[in-house]
C-alpha positions as CSV (number, residue, x, y, z in Angstrom):
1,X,-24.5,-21.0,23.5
2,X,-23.3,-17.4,22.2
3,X,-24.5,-16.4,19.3
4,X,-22.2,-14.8,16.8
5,X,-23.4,-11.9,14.6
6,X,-22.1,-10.6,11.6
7,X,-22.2,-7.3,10.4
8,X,-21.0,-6.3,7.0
9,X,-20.5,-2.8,5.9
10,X,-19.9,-1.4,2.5
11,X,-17.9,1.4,1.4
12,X,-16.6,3.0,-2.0
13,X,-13.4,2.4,-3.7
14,X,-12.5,5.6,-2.6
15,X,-13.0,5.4,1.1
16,X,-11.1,2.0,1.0
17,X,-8.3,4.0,-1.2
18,X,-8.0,6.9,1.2
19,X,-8.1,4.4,4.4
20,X,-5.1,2.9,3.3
21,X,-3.4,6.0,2.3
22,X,-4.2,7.3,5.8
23,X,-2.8,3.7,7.3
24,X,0.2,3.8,5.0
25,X,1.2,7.2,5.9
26,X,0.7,6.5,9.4
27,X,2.7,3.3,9.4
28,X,5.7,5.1,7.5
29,X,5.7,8.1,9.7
30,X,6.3,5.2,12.6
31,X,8.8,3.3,11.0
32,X,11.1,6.6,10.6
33,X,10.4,7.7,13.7
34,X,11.5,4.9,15.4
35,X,14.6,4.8,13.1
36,X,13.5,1.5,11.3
37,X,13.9,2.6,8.0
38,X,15.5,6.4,7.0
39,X,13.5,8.4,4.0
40,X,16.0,7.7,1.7
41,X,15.4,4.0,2.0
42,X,11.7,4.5,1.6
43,X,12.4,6.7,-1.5
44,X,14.4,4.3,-2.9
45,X,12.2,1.4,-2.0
46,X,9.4,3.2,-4.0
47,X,11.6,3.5,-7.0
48,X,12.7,0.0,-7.3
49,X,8.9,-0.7,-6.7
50,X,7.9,1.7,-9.9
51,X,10.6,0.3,-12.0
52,X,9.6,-3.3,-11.3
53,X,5.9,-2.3,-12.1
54,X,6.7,-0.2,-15.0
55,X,8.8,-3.3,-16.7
56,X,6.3,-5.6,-15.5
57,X,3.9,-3.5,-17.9
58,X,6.1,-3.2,-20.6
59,X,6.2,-6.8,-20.6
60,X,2.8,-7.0,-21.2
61,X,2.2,-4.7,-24.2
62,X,4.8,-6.5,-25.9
63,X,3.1,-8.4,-28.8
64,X,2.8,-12.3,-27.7
């Protein structure tokens, strides 16, 4: 029977933060590259994104 071993490591917020930057980045610099999405579509993906978020909090500073 194998045995199965487990191995956890931890790391800080900001080595999780900067690995997905670093994935992120990489992952949008292959999508243009292979002419999946153009910059402008990411720009204006990002947008949309940041209003949605910024309404989303408006929304929640309004008194209930």
């Amino acid at each position: 029977m194998a045995e199965h071993i487990v191995t956890q490591t931890v790391i800080s917020a900001e080595e999780a933060l900067r690995t997905e930057i670093i994935l992120n980045q990489a992952l949008i610099d292959i999508l243009i590259s292979k002419k999946v999405i153009s910059e402008d579509e990411l720009i204006n993906g990002i947008r949309k994104i940041k209003r949605e978020r910024d309404l989303l909090a408006e929304s929640w500073d309004l008194p209930s």
